[in-house]
LUMPAMI-491939 format. One record per residue: residue number from 1; residue in one letter; x, y, z of N, C-alpha, C, O in turn. Coordinates in pm, whole numbers. Layout:
% LUMPAMI-491939
+-----+------+--------+--------+--------+--------+--------+--------+--------+--------+--------+--------+--------+--------+
!  nr ! rest !     nu !     nv !     nw !    cau !    cav !    caw !     cu !     cv !     cw !     ou !     ov !     ow !
+-----+------+--------+--------+--------+--------+--------+--------+--------+--------+--------+--------+--------+--------+
! NUM !    a !      X !      Y !      Z !      X !      Y !      Z !      X !      Y !      Z !      X !      Y !      Z !
...
+-----+------+--------+--------+--------+--------+--------+--------+--------+--------+--------+--------+--------+--------+
This chain:
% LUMPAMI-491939
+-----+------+--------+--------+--------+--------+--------+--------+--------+--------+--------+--------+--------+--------+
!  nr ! rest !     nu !     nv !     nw !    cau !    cav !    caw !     cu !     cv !     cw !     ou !     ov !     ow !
+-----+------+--------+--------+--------+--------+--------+--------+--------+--------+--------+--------+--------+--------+
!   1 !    x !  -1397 !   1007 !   3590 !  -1353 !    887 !   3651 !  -1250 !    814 !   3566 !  -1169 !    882 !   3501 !
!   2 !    x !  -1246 !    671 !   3560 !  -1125 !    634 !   3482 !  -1166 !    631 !   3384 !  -1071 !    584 !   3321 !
!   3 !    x !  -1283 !    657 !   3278 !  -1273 !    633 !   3184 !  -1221 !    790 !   3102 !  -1176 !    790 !   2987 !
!   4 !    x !  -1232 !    880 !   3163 !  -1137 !    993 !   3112 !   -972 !    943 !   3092 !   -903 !   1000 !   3008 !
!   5 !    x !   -921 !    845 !   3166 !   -764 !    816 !   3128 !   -817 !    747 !   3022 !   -707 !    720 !   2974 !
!   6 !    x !   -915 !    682 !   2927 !   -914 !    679 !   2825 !   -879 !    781 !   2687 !   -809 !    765 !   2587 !
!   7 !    x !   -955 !    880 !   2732 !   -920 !   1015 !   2633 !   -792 !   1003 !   2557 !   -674 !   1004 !   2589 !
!   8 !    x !   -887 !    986 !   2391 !   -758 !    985 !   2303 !   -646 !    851 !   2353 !   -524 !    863 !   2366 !
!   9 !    x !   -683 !    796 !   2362 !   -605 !    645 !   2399 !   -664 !    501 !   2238 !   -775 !    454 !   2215 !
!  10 !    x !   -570 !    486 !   2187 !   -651 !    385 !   2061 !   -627 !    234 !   2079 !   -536 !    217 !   2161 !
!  11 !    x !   -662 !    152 !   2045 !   -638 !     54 !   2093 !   -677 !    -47 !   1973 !   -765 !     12 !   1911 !
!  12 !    x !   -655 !   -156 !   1921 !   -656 !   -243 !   1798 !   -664 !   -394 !   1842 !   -562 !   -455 !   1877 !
!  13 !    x !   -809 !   -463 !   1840 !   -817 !   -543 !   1841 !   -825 !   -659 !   1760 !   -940 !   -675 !   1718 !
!  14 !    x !   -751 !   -738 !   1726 !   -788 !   -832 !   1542 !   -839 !   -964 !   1541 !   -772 !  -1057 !   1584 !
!  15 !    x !   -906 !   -972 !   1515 !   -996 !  -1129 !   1541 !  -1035 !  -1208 !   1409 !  -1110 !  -1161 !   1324 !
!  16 !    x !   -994 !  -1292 !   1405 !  -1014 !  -1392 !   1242 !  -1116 !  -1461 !   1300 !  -1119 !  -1506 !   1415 !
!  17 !    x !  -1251 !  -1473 !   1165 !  -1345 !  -1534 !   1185 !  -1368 !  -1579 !   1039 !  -1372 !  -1499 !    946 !
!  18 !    x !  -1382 !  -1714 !   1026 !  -1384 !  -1748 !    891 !  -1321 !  -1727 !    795 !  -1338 !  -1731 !    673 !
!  19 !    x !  -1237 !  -1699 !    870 !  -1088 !  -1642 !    682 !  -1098 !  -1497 !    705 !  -1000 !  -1433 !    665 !
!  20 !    x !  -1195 !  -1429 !    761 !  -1229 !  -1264 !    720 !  -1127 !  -1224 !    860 !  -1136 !  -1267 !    975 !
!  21 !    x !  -1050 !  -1146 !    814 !   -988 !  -1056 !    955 !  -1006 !   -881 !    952 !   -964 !   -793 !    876 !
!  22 !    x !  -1075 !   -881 !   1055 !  -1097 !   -772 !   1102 !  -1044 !   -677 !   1181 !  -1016 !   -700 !   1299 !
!  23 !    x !  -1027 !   -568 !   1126 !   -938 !   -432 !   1291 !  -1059 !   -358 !   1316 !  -1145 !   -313 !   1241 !
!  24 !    x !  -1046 !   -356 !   1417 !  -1142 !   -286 !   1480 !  -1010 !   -181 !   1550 !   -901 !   -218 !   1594 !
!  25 !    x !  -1064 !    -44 !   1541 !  -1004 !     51 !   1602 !  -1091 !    117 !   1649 !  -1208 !    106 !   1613 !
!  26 !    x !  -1042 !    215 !   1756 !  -1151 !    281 !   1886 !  -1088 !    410 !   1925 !   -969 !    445 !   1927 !
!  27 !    x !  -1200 !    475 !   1957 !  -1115 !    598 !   2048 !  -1201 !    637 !   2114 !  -1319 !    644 !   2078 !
!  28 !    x !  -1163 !    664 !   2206 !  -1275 !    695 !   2320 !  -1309 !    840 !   2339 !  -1205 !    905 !   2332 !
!  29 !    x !  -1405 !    910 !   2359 !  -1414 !   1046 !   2403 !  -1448 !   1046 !   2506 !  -1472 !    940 !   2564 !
!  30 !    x !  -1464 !   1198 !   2578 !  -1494 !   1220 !   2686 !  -1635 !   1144 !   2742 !  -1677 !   1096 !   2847 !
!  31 !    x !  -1676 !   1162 !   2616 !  -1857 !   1070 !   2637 !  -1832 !    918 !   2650 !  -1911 !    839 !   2702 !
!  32 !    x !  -1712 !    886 !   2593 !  -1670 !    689 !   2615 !  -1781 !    652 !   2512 !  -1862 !    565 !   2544 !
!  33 !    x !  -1792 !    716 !   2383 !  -1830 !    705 !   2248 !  -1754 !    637 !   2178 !  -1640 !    643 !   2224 !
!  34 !    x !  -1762 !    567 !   2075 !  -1691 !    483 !   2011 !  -1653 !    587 !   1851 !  -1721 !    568 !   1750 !
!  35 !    x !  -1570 !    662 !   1854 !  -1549 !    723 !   1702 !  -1543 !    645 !   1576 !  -1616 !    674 !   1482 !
!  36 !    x !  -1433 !    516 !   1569 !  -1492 !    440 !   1459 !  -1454 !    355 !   1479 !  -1375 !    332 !   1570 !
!  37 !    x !  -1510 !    259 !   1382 !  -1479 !    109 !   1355 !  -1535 !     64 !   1223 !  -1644 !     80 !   1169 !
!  38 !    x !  -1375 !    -24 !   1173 !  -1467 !    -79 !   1037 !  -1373 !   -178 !   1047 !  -1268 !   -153 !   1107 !
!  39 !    x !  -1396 !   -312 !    986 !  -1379 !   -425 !    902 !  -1298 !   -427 !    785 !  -1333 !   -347 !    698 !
!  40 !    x !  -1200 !   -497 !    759 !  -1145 !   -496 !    605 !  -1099 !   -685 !    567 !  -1022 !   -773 !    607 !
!  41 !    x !  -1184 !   -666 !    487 !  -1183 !   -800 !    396 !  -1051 !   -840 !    325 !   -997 !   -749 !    262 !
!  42 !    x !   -992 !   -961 !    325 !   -842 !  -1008 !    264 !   -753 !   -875 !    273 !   -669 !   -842 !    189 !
!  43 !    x !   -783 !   -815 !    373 !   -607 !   -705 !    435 !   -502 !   -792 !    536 !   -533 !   -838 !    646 !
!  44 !    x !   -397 !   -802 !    483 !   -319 !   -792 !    606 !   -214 !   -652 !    662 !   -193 !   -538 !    623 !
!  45 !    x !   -167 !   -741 !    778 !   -130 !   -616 !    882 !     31 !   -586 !    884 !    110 !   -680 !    885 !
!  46 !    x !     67 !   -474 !    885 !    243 !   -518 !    863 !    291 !   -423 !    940 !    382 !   -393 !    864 !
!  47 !    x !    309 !   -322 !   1066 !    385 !   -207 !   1093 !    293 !    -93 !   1091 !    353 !      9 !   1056 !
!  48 !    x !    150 !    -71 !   1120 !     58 !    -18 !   1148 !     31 !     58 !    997 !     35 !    174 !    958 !
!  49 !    x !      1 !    -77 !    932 !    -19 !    -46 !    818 !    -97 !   -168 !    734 !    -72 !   -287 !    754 !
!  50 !    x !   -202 !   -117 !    631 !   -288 !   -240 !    596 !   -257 !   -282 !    464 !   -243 !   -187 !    387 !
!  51 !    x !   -244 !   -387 !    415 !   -206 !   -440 !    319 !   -316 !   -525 !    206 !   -343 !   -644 !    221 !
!  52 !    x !   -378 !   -433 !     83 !   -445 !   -541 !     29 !   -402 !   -596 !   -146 !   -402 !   -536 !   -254 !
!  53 !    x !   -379 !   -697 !   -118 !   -324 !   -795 !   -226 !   -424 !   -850 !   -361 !   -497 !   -949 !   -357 !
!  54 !    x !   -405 !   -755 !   -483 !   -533 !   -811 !   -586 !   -500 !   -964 !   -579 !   -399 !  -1023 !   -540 !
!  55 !    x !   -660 !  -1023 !   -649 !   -624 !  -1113 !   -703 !   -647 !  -1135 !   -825 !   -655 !  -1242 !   -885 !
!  56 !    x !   -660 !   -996 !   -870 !   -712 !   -957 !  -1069 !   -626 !   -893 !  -1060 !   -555 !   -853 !   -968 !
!  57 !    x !   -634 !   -878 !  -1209 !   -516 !   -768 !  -1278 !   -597 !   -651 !  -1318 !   -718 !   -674 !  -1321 !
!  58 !    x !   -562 !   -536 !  -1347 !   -583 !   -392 !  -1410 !   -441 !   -337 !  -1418 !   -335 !   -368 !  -1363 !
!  59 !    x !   -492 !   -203 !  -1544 !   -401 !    -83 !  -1564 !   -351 !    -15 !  -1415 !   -414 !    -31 !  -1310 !
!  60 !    x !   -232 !     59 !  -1426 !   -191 !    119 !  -1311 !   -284 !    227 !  -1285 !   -314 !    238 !  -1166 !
!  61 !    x !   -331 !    300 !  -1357 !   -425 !    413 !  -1320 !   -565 !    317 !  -1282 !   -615 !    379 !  -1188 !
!  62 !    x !   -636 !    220 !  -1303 !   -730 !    134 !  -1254 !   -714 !     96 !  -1127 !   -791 !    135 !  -1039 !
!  63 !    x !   -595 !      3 !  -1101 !   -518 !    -20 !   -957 !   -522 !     91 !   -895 !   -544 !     57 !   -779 !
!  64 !    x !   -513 !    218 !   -900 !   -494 !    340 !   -806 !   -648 !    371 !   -812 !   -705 !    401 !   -707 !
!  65 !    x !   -706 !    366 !   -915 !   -864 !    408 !   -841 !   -931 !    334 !   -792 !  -1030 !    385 !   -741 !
!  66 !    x !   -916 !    156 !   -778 !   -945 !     61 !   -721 !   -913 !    123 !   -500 !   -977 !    131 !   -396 !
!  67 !    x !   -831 !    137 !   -532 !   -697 !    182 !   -401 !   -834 !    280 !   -346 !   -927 !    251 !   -271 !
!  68 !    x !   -800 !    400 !   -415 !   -890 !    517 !   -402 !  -1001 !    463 !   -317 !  -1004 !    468 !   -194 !
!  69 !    x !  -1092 !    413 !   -395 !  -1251 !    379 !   -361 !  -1230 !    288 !   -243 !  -1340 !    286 !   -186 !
!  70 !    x !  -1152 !    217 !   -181 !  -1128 !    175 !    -57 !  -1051 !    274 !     71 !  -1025 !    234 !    184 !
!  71 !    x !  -1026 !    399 !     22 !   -980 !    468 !    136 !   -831 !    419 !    110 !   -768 !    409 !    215 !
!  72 !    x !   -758 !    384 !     -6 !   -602 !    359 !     14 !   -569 !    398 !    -58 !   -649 !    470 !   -117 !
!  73 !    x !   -370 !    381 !   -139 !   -356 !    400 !   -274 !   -221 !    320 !   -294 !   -161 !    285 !   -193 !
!  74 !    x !   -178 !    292 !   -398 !   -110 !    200 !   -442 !     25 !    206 !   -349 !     79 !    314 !   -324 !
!  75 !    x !     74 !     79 !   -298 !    183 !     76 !   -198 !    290 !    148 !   -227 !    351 !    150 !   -334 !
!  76 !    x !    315 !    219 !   -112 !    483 !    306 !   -162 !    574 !    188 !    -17 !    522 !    127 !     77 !
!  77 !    x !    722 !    198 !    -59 !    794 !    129 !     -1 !    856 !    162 !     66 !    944 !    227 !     10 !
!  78 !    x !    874 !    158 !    216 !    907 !    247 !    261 !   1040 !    156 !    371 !   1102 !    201 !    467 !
!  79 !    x !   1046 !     34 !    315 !   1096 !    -44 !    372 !   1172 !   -140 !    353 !   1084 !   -226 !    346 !
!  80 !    x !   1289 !   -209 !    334 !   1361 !   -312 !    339 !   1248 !   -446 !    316 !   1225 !   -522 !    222 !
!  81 !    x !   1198 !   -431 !    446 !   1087 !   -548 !    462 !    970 !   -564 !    398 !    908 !   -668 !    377 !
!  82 !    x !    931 !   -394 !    349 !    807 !   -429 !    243 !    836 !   -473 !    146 !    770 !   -563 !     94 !
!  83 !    x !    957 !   -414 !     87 !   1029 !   -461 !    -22 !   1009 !   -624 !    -27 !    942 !   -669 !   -120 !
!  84 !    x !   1043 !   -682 !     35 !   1118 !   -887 !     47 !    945 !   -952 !     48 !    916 !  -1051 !    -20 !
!  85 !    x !    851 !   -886 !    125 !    754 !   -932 !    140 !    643 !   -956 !     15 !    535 !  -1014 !     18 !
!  86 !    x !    703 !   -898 !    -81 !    586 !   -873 !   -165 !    653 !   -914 !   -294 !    650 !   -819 !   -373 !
!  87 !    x !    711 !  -1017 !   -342 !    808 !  -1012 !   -455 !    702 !  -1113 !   -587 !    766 !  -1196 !   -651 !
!  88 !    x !    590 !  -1102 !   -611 !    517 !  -1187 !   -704 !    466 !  -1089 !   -855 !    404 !  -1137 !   -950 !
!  89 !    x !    507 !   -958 !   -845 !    467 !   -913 !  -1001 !    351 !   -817 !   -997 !    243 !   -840 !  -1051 !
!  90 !    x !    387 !   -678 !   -912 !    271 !   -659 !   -883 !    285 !   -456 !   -914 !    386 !   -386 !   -921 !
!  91 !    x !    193 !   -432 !   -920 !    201 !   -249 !   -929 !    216 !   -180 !   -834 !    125 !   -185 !   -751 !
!  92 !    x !    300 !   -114 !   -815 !    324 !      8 !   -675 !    320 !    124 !   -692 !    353 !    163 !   -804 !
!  93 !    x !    284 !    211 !   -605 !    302 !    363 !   -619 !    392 !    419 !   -662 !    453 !    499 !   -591 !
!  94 !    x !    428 !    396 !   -785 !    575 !    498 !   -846 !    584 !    524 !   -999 !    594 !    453 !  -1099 !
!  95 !    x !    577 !    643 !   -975 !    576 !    669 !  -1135 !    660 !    777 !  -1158 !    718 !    832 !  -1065 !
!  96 !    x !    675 !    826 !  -1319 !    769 !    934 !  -1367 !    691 !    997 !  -1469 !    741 !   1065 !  -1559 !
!  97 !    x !    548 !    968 !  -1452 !    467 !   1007 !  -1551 !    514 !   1122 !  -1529 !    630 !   1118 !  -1570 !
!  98 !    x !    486 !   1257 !  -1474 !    493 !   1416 !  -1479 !    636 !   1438 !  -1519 !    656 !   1522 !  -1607 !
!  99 !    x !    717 !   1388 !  -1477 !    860 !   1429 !  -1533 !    980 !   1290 !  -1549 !   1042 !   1219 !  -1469 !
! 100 !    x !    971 !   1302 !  -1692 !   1047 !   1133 !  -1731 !   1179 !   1125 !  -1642 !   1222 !   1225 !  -1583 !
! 101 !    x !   1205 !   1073 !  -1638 !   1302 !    984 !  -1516 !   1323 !   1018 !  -1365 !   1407 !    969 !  -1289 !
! 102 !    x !   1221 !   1120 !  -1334 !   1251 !   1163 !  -1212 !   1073 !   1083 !  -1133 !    957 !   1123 !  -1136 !
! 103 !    x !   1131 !    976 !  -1080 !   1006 !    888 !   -995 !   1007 !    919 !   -865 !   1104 !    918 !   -790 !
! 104 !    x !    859 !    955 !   -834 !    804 !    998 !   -734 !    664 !    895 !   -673 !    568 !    857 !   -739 !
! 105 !    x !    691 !    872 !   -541 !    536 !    804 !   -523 !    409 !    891 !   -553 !    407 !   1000 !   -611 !
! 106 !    x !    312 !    825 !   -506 !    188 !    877 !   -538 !    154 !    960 !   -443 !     69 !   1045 !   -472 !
! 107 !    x !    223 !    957 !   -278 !    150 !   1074 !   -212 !    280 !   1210 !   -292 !    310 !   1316 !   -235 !
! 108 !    x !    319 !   1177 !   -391 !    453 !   1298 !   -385 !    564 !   1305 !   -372 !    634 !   1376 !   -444 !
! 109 !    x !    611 !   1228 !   -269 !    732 !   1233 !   -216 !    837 !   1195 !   -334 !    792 !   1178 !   -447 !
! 110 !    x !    961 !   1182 !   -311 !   1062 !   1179 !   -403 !   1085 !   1047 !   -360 !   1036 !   1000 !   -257 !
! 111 !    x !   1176 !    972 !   -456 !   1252 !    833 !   -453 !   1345 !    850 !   -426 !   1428 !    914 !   -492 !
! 112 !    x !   1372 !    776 !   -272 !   1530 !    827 !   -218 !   1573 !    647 !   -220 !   1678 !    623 !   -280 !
! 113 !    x !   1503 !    531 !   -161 !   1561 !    410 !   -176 !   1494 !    321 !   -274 !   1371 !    312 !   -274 !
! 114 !    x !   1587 !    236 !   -382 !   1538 !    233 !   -459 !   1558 !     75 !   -477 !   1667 !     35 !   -435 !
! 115 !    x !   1489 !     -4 !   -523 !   1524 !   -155 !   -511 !   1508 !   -182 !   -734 !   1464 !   -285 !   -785 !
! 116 !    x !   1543 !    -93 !   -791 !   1542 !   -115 !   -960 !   1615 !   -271 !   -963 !   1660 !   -330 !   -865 !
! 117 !    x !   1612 !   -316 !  -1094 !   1628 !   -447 !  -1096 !   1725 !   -392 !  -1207 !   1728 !   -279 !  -1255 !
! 118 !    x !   1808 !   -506 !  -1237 !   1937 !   -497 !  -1309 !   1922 !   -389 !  -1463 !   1840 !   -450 !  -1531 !
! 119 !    x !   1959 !   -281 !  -1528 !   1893 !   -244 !  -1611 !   1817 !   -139 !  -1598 !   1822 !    -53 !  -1686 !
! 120 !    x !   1720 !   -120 !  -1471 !   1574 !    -10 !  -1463 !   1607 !     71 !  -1391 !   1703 !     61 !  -1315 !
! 121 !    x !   1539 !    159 !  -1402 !   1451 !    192 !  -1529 !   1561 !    194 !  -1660 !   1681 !    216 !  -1674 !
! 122 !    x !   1469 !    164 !  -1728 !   1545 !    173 !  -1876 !   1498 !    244 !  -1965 !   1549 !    253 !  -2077 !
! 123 !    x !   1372 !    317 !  -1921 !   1301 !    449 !  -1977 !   1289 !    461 !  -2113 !   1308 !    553 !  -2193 !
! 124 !    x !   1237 !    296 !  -2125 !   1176 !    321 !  -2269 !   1014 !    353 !  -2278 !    917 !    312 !  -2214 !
! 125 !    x !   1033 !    474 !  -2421 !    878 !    486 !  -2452 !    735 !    464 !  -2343 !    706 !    346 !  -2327 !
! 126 !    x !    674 !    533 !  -2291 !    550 !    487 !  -2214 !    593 !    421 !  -2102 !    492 !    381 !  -2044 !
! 127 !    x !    685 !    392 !  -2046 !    723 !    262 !  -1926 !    720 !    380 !  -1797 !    830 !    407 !  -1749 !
! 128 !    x !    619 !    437 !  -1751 !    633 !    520 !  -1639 !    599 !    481 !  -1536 !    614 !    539 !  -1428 !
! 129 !    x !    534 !    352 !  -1559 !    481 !    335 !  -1343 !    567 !    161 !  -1332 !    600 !     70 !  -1408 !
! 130 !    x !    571 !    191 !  -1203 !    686 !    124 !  -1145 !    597 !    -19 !  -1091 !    484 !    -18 !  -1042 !
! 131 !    x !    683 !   -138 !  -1119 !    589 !   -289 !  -1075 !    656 !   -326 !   -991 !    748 !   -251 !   -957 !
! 132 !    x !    636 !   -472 !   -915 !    772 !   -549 !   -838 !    766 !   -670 !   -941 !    663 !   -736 !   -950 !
! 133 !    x !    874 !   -697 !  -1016 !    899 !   -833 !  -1119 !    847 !   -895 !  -1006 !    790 !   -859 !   -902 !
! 134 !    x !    905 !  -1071 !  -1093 !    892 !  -1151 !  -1034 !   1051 !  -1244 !  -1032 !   1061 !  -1365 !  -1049 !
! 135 !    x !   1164 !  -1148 !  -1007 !   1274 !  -1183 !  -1008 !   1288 !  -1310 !   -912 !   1319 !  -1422 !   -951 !
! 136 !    x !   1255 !  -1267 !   -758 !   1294 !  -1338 !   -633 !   1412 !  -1290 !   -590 !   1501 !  -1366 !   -554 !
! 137 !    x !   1426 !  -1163 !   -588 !   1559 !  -1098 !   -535 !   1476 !   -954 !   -487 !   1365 !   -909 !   -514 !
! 138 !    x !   1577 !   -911 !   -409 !   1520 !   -769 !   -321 !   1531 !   -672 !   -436 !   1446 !   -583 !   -431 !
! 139 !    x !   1608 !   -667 !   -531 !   1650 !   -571 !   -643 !   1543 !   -603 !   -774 !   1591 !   -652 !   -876 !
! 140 !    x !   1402 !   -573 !   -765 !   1336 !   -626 !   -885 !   1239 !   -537 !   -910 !   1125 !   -581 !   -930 !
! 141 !    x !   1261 !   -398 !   -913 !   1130 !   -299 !   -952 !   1221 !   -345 !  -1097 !   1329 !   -396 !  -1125 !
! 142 !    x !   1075 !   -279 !  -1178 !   1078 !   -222 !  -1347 !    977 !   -137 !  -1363 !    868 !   -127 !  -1307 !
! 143 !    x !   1040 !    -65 !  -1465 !    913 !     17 !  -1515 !    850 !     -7 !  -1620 !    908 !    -43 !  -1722 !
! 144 !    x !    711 !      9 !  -1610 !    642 !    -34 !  -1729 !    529 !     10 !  -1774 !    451 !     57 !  -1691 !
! 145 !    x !    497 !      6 !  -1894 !    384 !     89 !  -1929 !    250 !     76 !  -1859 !    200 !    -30 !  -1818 !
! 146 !    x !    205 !    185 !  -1850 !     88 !    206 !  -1745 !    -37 !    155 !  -1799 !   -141 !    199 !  -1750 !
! 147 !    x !    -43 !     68 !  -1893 !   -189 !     45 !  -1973 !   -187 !   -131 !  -1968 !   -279 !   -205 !  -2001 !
! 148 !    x !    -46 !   -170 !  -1914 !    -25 !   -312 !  -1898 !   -113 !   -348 !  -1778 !    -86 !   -308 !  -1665 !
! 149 !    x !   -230 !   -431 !  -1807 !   -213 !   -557 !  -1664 !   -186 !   -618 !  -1586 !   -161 !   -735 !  -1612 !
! 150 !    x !   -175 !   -571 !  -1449 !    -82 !   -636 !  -1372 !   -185 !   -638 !  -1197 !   -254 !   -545 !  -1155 !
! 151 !    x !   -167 !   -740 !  -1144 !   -235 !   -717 !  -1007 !   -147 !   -591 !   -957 !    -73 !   -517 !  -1021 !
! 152 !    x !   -181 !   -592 !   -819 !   -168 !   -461 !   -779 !   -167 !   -473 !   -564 !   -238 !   -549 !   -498 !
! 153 !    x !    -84 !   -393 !   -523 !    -80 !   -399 !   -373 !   -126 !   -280 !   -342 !    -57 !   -187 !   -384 !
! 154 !    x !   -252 !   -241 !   -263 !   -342 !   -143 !   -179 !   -250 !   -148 !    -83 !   -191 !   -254 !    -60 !
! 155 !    x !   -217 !     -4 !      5 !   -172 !     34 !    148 !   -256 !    122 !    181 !   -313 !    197 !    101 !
! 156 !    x !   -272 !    121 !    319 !   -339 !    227 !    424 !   -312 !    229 !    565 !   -336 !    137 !    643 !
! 157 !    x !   -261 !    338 !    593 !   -230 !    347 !    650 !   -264 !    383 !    839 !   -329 !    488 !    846 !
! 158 !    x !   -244 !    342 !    935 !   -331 !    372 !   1049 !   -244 !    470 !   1153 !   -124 !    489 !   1133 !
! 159 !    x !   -304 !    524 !   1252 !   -221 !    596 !   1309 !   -346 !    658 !   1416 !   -465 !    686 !   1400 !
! 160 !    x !   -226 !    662 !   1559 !   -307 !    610 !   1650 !   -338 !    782 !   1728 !   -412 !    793 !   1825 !
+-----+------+--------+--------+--------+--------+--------+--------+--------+--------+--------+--------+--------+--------+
């Protein structure tokens, strides 16, 4: 009946309740079973994509297993707009740890657009994972040593 034109159909409902915002995502099967749904605490939403913002600091390898243990991993940029949105001093998916000056995000991929800040990388000593200063300009990655303190931006990604 109609609930077969559900099949494989997803749908995202977001509801703020007390500060907490929630996605609820769905998929329906043939049975009109609910496959999943979960909740995420201080995420926001940007381009079918979830956004979580520390409000502590850790090492870059800490920040990525923080990421990890929530089902995410440290933001890669994939955007003009993620870029502008996020400009307060924070750790992202990019490093040159495996091969010095050649930066790659964390799922792998290569660095094709690059927002370096006047100077960066400047590939001194230990400076392998990539931050967003706190310039206030679109041009403000640096690289910096991976044992520094710094909050940190979680992504995860959804897909329907």
């Amino acid at each position: 009946g109609i609930w077969s034109i559900y099949l494989n159909v997803f749908f995202c409902l977001l509801l703020y309740v007390n500060g907490l915002i929630e996605f609820y995502f769905y998929s329906f099967s043939s049975h009109d079973q609910i496959i999943n749904k979960f909740s995420l605490s201080g995420w926001t939403l940007f381009r079918h994509r979830a956004y979580y913002i520390s409000s502590t600091t850790k090492s870059w390898q800490e920040s990525r297993a923080y990421c990890h243990s929530v089902g995410a991993d440290l933001m890669i940029i994939n955007s003009k707009e993620e870029q502008v949105s996020y400009l307060t001093g924070m750790w992202i998916g990019l490093t040159d740890s495996e091969t010095e000056g050649t930066w790659k995000w964390v799922d792998g991929s290569p660095l094709t657009t690059s927002y370096w800040g006047s100077n960066e990388p400047n590939g001194k000593t230990g400076e392998n994972c990539g931050e967003i200063k706190r310039f206030y300009t679109e041009k403000s990655w640096n690289d910096q040593t991976c044992s520094d303190q710094r909050n940190w931006i979680c992504e995860m990604e959804f897909t329907d």
